[in-house]
Structure formats: structure tokens, C-alpha cells
C-alpha positions in Angstrom: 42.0 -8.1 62.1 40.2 -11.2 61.0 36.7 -9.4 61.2 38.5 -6.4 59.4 39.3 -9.1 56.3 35.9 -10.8 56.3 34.2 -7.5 56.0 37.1 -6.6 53.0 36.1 -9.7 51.7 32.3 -9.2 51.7 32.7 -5.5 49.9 34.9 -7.3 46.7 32.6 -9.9 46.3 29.6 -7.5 46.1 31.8 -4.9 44.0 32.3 -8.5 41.9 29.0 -9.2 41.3 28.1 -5.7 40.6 30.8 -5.3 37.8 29.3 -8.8 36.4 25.8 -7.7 36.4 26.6 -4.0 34.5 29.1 -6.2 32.1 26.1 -8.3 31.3 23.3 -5.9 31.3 25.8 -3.8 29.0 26.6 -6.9 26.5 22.4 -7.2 26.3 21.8 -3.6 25.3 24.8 -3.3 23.1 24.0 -5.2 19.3 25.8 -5.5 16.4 24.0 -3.5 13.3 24.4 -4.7 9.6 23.7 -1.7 7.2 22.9 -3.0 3.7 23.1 -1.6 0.7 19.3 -2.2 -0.2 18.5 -0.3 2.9 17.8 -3.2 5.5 19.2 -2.9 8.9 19.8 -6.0 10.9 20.1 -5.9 14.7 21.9 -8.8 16.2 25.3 -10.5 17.1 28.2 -11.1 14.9 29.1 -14.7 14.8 31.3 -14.6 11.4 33.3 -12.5 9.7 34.9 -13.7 6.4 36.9 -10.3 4.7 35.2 -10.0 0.8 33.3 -13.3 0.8 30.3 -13.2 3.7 28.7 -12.0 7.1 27.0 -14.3 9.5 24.6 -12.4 12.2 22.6 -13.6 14.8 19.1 -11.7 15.7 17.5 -12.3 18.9 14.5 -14.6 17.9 17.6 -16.8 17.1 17.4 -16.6 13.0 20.7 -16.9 11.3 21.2 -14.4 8.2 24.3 -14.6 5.9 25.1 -11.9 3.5 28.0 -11.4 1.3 30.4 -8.3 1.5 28.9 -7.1 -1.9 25.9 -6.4 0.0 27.1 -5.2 3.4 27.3 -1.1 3.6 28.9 -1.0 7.3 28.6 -2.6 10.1 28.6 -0.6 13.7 27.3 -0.7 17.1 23.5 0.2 18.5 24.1 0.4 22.6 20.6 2.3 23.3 17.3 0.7 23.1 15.6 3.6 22.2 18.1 3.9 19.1 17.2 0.5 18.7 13.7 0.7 17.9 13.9 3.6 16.4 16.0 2.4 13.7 13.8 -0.8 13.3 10.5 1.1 12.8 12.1 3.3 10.2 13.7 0.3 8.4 10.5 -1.8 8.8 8.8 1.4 6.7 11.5 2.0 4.1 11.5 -1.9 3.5 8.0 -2.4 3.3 7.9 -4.1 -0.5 4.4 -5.1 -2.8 4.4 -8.6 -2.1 3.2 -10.8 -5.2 0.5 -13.4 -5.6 -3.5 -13.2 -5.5 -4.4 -9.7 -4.8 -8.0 -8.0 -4.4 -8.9 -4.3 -4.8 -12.1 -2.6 -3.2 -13.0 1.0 -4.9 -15.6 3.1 -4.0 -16.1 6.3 -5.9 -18.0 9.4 -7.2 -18.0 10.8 -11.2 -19.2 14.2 -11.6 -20.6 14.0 -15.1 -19.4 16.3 -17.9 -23.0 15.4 -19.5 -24.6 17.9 -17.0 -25.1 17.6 -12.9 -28.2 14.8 -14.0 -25.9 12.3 -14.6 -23.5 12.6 -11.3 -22.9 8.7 -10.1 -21.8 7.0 -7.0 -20.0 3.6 -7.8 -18.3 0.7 -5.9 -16.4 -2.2 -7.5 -14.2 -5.0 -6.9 -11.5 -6.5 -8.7 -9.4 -10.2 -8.1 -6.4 -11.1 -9.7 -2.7 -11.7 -9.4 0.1 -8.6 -8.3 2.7 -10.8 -11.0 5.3 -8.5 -10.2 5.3 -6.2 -7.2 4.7 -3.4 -10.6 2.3 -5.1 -12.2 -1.7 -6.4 -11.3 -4.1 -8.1 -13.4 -7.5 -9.2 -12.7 -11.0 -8.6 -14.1 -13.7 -7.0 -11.8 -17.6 -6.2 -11.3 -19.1 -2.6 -9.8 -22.3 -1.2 -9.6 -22.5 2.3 -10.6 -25.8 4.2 -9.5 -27.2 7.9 -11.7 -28.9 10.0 -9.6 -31.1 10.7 -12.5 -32.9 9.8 -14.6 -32.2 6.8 -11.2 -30.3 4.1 -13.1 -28.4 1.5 -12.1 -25.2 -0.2 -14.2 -23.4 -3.3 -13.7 -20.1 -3.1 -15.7 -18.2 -6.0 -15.4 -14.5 -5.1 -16.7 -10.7 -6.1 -17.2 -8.4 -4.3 -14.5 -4.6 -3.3 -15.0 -2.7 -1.5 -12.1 1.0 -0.7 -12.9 2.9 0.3 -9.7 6.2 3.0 -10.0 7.9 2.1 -7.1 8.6 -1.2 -5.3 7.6 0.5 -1.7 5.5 2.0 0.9 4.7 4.6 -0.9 4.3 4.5 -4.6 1.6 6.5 -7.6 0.1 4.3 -10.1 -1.7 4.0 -13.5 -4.4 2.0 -13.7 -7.1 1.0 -16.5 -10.5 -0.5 -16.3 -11.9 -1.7 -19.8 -14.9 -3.9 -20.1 -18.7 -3.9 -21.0 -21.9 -3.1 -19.4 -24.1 -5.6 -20.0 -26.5 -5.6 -17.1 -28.2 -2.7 -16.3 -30.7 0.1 -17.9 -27.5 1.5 -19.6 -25.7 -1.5 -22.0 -22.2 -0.3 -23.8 -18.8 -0.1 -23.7 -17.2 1.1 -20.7 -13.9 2.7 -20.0 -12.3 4.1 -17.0 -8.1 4.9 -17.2 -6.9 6.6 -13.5 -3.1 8.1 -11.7 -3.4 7.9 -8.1 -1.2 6.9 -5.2 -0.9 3.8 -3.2 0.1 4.0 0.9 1.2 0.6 2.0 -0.2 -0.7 5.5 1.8 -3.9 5.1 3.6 -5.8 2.5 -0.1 -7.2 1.5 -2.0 -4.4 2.9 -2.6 -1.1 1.3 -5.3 2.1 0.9 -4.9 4.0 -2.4 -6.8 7.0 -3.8 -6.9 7.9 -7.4 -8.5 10.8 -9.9 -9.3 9.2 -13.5 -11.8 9.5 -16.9 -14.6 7.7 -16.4 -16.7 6.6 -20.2 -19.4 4.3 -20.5 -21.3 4.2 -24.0 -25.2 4.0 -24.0 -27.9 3.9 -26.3 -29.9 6.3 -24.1 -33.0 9.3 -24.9 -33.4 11.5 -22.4 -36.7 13.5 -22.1 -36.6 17.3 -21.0 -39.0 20.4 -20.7 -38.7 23.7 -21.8 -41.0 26.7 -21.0 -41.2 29.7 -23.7 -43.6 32.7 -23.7 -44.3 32.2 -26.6 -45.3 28.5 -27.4 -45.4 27.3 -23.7 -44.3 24.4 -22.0 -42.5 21.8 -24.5 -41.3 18.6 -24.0 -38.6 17.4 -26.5 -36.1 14.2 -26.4 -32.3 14.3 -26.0 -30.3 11.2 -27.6 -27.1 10.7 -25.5 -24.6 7.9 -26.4 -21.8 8.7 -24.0 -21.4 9.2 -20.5 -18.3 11.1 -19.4 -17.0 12.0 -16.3 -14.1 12.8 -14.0 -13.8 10.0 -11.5 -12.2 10.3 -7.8 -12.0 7.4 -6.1 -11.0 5.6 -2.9 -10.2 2.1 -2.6 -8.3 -0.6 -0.1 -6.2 -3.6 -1.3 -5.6 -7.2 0.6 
């Protein structure tokens, strides 16, 4: 009888810590989720609940976020940790924002000329400046911009205006390069407005591709040769003053 109860004894002790150990593993994967209205989601423990004034949560590195009730969309419960990081990946996307402050802009690019296939150029530039407001950059740049013929190489140095649509991830632009070429075999006024589409890496991080006009004013005589039957080969000069071309470019931004 007594070996009968120590064995009884043994088995609800184990069924015991058993029950404790699901009880816990199941209060680790199950977490409170905050919904907001701006499209965060929060992952953590409730620790208080005020109705209509705020929400206190608790994430798992131990931060402590208050919200008010104007800003909660729902609250509910995430008890898989695939769900988990699911959800946290996607909101970490949606929630990726243009962060403000010093910003720098690499391009590099290619104009196919509307002067004739002569005057095709490869360029790269960069700009520094200030993203004021996650919409707006402003900064002045410097490129180098090199014809394949007649083999010229321009320096424009240039203001540079970026306006952003959308506070995200994803978001298309206009942007506007104005400045002067003042270095260079070709000296003038240059001018280079753009649309294109930023992909955000990171809040600071981003690669962007645009299509724009690309105009750059010179004082510039170009020589060509013609052959006729009847007078030969002739040479004659070609005054050209502006240089215009569709521009596709690439670029990344830090």
C-alpha cells in the first residue's frame, strides 16, 4: 500500500511539473499585439489598461511604450512564432519612414543625345545636403559627364531638389538639377529635371532610378565631312549651342 502511494505520489508530481512547464512555455509564446492606427504593430505584454485615456506595453528587450486609445486600432493575441515574425517583418516594411537630416545621393547615368548618336554621354555625380522633411532634399552637387565624341569631358557643378510623394518604402519622385558648367571643354548653363522611384533599404538607406531631360548650353563648332560626286569631299562647320538629351539614371542614397 505504502509503495502503491509513493509511486501515486511520484506520477502527480511529474504530471505537476509537466502542466508548469507547458503553462510556462505557453505564456512565452503567447504576446499581446497593439494594432495602431498608423500601421505599427507592437509585440509585447500588457501591463496597463486605462479605458479612453492610454495603453502601456511591455516588448521583450524590456522598452516600455505608452499610447493613447486615440491611437490604438485593436489589441489581440499572437500565440505562434511563426505569426510572430511574420507580422514583424511586414510591419518593419510598411513602417519603414525617410528619416531627416544630412543626406547624400550617388547617380550614375547615360543621355542618349537628341543632337545625333555623337553626342551620347556617360555621367556620374554626387550631391550632399539636408532630407528637411522626409518630402523634401536640398543640397548642391558636382558630376562629371563624358561625350563619346568629339571626347569631351564636363564638370557641372549644380543645385539639387528631390521632392518625395510618399513618406515610405516605396515612394516616385521629382527631382531638379540646375547649375553651371564651368570647368570643362563645354562651359554653359546646365539643366537636368527627372520622375523616378525610390526603394528604401532602411530608414536612411535607399536605391532609386529615374528617367529625366538632360540640357547643358555650349558655345560649341563642330566640324563634319561630306562627300558629293560632284564637288568631292567637303569639310564644313556645325555651330551647336545646346546639348539635349533623355537621361536614365541610377543612383543610391545614405
Amino acid at each position: 500500500m505504502d509503495t502503491n502511494k509513493g509511486c501515486m505520489k511520484k506520477v502527480l508530481l511529474t504530471l505537476a511539473l509537466m502542466l508548469g512547464a507547458f503553462t510556462a512555455t505557453f505564456a512565452q509564446s503567447t504576446k499581446d499585439v497593439l494594432y495602431l492606427k498608423n500601421g505599427s504593430i507592437i509585440y509585447g505584454q500588457l501591463i496597463e489598461m486605462v479605458p479612453e485615456k492610454q495603453v502601456k506595453i511591455k516588448t521583450t528587450d524590456g522598452s516600455v511604450f505608452v499610447y493613447n486609445t486615440s491611437e490604438v486600432d485593436r489589441i489581440a493575441k499572437a500565440e505562434t512564432k511563426e505569426k510572430e515574425n511574420y507580422t514583424e517583418r511586414k510591419s518593419s516594411f510598411r513602417t519603414r519612414k525617410i528619416a531627416t537630416g544630412f543626406k547624400g545621393f550617388i547617380d550614375d547615368s547615360y543621355s542618349a543625345s537628341m543632337n545625333g548618336s555623337d553626342f551620347n554621354r556617360g555621367g556620374l555625380s554626387v550631391s550632399l545636403g539636408s532630407q528637411i522633411l522626409p518630402q523634401l532634399f536640398v543640397g548642391a552637387g558636382l558630376g562629371l559627364e563624358y561625350y563619346t565624341e568629339p571626347e569631351v569631358l564636363t564638370v557641372p557643378v549644380f543645385a539639387d531638389v528631390r521632392v518625395n510623394f510618399i513618406n515610405g518604402p516605396v515612394s516616385p519622385f521629382l527631382g531638379v538639377k540646375v547649375g553651371y558648367t564651368a570647368l570643362g571643354d563645354f562651359e554653359g548653363f546646365y539643366f537636368n529635371p527627372m520622375v523616378g522611384c525610390r526603394f528604401g533599404l532602411t530608414n536612411k538607406l535607399a536605391l532609386h532610378t529615374a528617367i529625366g531631360y538632360a540640357l547643358q548650353n555650349a558655345d560649341y563648332t563642330h566640324e563634319e565631312r561630306s562627300y558629293s560626286p560632284y564637288y568631292g569631299a567637303t569639310t564644313f562647320r556645325r555651330s551647336i549651342s545646346t546639348f539635349s538629351a533623355i537621361k536614365i539614371q541610377f543612383g543610391f542614397e545614405f
